[in-house]
Residue, then its C-alpha position, 0 to 999 in steps of 0.5 A: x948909616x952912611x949910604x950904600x953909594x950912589x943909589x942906596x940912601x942913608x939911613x938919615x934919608x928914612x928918620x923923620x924924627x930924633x929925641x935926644x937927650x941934652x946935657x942938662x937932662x932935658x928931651x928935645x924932639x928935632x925934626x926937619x919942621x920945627x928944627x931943619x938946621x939941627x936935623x940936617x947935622x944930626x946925620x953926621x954928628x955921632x952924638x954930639x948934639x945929644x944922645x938919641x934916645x929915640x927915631x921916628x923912621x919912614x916905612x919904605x918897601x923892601x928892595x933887593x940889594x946885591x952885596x959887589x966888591x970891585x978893586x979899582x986901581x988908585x990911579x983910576x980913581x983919581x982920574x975921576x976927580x979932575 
């Protein structure tokens, strides 16, 4: 749901639209339209706004993904971020 790297979105990307479900029981559709600040942190809040009962996803063409593991030192990883 996070992503596959630079160039695989998340799963976020493809929703157009969550319902979920409120603590006083009430439905809420929140989509980038009507509730913008609402849908951008339903990607990472894991529930906390209300539990999704329901996703409307964008349909997009298959591609073909190819599965590497590389092993990186740590020492190199960190020259990246000066």
């Amino acid at each position: 749901t996070h992503g596959g790297g630079l160039t695989i979105p998340s799963l976020h990307d493809f929703v157009r639209s969550y319902t979920i479900v409120l603590p006083d029981g009430a439905l809420k559709r929140v989509d980038k339209e009507t509730s913008p600040t609402l849908f951008r942190a339903m990607a990472p809040s894991m529930g906390l706004f209300g539990a999704v009962v329901e996703m409307e996803m964008a349909v997009v063409p298959l591609e073909i993904l190819e599965a590497q593991m590389i092993s990186i030192p740590v020492d190199d990883v960190i020259q990246c971020f000066d």
